[in-house]
FITORGU-644436 format. One record per atom (N, C-alpha, C, CB): residue in one letter; x, y, z. Coordinates in steps of 0.05 Angstrom, whole numbers, padded with zeros to 5 digits, always signed. Each point is the difference from the previous one (the first is absolute). Glycine has a CB too. Layout:
N
aXYZ ...
% end
This chain:
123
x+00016-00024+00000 x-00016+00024+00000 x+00017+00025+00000 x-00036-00025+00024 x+00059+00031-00004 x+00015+00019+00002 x+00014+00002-00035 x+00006-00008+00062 x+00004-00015-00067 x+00014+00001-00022 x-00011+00008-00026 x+00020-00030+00023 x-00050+00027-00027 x-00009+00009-00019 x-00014+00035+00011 x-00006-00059-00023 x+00009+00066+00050 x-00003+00028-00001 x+00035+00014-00012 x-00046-00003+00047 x+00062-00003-00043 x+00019+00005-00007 x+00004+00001-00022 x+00007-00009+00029 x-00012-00009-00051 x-00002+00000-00025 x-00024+00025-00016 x+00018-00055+00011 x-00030+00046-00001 x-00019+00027-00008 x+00009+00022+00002 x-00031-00018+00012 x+00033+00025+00019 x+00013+00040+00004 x+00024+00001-00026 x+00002+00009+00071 x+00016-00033-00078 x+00029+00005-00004 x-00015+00003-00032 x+00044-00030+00042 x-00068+00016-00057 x-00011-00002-00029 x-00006+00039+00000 x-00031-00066-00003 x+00009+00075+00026 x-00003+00016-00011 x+00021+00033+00012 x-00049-00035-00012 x+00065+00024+00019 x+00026+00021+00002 x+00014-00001-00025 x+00008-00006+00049 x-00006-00015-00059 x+00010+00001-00024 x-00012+00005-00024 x+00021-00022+00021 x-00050+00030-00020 x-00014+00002-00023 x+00000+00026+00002 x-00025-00040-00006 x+00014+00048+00030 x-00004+00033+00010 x+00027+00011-00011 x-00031-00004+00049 x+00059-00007-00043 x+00027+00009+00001 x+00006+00006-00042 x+00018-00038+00062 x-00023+00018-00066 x+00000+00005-00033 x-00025+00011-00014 x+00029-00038-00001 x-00053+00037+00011 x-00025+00012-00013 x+00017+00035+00007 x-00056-00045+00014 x+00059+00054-00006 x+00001+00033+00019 x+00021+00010-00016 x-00011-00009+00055 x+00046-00007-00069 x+00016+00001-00018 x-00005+00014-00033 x+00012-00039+00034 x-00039+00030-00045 x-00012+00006-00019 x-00001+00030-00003 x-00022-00042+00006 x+00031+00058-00023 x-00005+00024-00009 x-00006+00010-00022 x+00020+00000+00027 x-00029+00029-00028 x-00009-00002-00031 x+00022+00025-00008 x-00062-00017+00001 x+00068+00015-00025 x+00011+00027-00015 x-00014+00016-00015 x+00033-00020-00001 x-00034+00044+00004 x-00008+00018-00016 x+00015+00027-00007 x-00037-00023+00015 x+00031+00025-00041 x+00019+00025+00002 x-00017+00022-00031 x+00062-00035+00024 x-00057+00061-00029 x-00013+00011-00013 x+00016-00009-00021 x-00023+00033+00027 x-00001-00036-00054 x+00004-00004-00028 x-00010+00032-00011 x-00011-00062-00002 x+00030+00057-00015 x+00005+00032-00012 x-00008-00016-00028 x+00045+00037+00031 x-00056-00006-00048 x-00014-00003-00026 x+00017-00011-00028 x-00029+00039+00022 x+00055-00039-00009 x+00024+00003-00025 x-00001-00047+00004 x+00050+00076+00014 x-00058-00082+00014 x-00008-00030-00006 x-00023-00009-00014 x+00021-00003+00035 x-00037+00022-00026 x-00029+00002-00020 x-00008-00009-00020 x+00002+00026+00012 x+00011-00006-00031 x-00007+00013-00029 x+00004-00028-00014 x+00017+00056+00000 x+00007-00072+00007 x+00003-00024-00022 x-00030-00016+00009 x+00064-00008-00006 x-00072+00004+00029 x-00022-00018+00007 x-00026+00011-00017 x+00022-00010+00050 x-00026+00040-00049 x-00023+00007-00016 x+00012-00009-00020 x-00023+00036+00018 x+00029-00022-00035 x+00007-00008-00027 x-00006-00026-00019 x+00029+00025+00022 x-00020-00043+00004 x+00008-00031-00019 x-00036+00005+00005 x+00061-00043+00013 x-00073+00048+00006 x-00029-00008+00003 x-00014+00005-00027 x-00001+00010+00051 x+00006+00026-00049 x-00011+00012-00030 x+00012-00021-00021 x+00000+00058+00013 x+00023-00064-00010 x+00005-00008-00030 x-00016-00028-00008 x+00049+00023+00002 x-00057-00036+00020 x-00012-00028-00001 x-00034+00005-00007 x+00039-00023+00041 x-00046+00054-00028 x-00038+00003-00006 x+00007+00004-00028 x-00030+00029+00044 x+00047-00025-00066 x+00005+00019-00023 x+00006-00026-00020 x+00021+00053+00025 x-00006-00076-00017 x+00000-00028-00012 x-00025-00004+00004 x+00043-00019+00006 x-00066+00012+00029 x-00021-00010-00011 x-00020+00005-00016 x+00011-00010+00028 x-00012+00034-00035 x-00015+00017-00019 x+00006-00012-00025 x+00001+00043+00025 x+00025-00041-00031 x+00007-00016-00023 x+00000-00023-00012 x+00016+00024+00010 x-00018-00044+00018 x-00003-00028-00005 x-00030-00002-00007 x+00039-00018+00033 x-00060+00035-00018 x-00020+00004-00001 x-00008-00009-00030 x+00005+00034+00040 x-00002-00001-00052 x+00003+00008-00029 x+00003-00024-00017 x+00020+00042+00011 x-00001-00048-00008 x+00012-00032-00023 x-00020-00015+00007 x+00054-00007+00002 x-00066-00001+00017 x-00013-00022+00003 x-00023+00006-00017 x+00018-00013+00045 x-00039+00036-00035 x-00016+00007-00027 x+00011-00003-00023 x-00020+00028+00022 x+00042-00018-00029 x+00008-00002-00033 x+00000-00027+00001 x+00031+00042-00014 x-00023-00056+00028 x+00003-00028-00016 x-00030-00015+00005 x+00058-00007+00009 x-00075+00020-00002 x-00036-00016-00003 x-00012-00007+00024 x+00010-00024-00041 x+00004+00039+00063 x-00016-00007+00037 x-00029+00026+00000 x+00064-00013+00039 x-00078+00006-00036 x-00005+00015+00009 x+00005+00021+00022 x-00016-00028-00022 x-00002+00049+00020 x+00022+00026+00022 x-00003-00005+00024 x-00005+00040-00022 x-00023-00046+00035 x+00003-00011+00024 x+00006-00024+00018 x-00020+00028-00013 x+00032-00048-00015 x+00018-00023+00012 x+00020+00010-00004 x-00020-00037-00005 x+00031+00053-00012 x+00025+00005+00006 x+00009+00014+00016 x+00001-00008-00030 x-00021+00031+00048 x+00004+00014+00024 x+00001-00017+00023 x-00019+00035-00019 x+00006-00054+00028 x-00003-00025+00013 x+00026-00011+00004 x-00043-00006-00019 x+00049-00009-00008 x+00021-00013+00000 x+00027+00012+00017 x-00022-00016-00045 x+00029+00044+00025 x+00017+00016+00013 x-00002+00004+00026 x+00002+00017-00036 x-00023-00006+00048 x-00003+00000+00029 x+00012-00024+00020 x-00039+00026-00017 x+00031-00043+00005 x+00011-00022+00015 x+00024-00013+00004 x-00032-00002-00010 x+00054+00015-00018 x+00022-00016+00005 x+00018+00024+00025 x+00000-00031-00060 x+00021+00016+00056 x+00018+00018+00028 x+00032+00009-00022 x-00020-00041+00061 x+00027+00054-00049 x+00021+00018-00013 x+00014-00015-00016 x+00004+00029+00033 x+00007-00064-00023 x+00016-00003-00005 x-00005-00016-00030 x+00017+00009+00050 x-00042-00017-00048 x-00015-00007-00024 x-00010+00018-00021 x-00009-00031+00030 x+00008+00061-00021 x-00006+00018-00018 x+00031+00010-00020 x-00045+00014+00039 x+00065-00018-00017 x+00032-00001-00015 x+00012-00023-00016 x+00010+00025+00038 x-00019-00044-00033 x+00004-00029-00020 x-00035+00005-00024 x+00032-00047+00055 x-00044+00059-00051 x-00027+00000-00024 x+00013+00022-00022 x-00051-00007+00038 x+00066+00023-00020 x+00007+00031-00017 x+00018-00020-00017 x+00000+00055+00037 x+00019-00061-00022 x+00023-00019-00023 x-00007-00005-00017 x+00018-00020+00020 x-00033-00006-00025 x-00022-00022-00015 x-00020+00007-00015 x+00005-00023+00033 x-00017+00047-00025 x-00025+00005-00008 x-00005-00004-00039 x+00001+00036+00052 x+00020-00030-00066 x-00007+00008-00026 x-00009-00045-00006 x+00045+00067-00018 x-00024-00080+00029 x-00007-00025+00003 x-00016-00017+00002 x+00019+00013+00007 x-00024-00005+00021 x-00029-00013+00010 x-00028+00000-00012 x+00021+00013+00035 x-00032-00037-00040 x-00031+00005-00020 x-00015+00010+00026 x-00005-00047-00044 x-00018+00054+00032 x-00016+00018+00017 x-00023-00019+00009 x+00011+00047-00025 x-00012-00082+00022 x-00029-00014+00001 x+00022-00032+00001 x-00051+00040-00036 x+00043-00052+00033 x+00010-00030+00009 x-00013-00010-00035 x-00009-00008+00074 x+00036-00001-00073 x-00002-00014-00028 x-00021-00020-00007 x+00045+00005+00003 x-00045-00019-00025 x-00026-00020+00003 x+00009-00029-00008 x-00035+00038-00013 x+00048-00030+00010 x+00025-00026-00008 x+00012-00015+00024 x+00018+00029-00040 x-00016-00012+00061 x+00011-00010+00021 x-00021-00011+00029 x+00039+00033-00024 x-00057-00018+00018 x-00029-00016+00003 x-00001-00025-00001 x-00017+00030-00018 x+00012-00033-00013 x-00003-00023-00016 x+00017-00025+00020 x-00004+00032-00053 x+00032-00027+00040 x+00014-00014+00008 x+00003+00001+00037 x+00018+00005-00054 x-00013-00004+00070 x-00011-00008+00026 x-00023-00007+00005 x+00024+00022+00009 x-00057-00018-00034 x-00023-00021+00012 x+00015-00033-00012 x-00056+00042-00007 x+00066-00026-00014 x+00017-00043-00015 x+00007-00010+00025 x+00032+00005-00050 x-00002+00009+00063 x+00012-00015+00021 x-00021-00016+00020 x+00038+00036-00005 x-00050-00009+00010 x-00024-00019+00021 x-00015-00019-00001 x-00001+00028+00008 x+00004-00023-00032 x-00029-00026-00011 x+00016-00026+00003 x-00032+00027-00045 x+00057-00029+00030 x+00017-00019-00008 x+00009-00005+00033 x+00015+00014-00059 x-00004-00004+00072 x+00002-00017+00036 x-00022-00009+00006 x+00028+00027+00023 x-00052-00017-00024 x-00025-00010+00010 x-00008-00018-00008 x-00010+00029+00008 x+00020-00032-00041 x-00004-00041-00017 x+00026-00015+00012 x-00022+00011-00060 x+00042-00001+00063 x+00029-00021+00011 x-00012-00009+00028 x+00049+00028-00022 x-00063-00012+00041 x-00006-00010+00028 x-00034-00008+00003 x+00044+00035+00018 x-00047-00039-00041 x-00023-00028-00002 x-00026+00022+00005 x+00029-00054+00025 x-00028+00085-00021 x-00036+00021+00014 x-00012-00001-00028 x+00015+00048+00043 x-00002-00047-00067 x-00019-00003-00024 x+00013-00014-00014 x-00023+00038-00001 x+00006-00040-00028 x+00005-00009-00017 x-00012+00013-00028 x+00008-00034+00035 x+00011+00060-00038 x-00008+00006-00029 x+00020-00003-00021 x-00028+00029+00019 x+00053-00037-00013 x+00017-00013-00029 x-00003-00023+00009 x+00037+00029-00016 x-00036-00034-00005 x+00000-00034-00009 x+00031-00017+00000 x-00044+00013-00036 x+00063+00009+00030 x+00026-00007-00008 x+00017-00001+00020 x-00007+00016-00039 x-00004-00013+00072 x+00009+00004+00019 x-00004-00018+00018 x+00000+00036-00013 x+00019-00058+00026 x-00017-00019+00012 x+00009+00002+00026 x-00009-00030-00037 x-00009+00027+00057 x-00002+00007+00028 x+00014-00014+00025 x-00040+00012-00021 x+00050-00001+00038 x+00019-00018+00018 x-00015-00014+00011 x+00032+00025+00009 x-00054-00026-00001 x-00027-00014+00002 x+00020-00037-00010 x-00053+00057-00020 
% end
């Protein structure tokens, strides 16, 4: 009994002793640290506008493409700016296609259907 009062006082002397150590720093930020922080901000509202833009030109409509934009985060708006002339504006149909094949074709190898014929089942 004594021994676990002892352990205790000595737990929270030592918690109290290192919790109380903790400090904070502060110190004044001057405008000359500032200006680059605005800046990059402006320069990123002035890409999304732009990414905006492209996206209509390439066939989004305006308020999915305001949407869209809204949603990504800087660092995806700086890899879209890259890419952008690149990137299709809609999901191919080809690639569609081909991933319903894949699926279909695992789903005849593991015996859930049977729509090729030319595929015979681990079944």
């Amino acid at each position: 009994m004594k021994k676990n009062r002892v352990l205790t006082l000595l737990s929270v002397a030592i918690f109290m002793f290192f919790g109380l150590l903790q400090t904070a720093n502060a110190g004044m930020v001057g405008s000359q640290q500032l200006l680059p922080k605005i800046s990059a901000q402006v320069n990123v509202g002035q890409i999304r506008l732009d990414i905006q833009n492209q996206l209509v030109d390439l066939g989004v409509e305006q308020q999915q493409a305001e949407n869209r934009v809204a949603a990504m985060t800087d660092s995806q708006i700086a890899e879209i700016n890259q890419k952008i002339s690149e990137l299709p504006a809609g999901a191919s149909a080809g690639g569609v296609l081909l991933t319903i094949f894949i699926v279909l074709v695992i789903t005849d190898v593991i015996g859930a259907t049977d729509i090729f014929p030319f595929i015979n089942s681990v079944k």
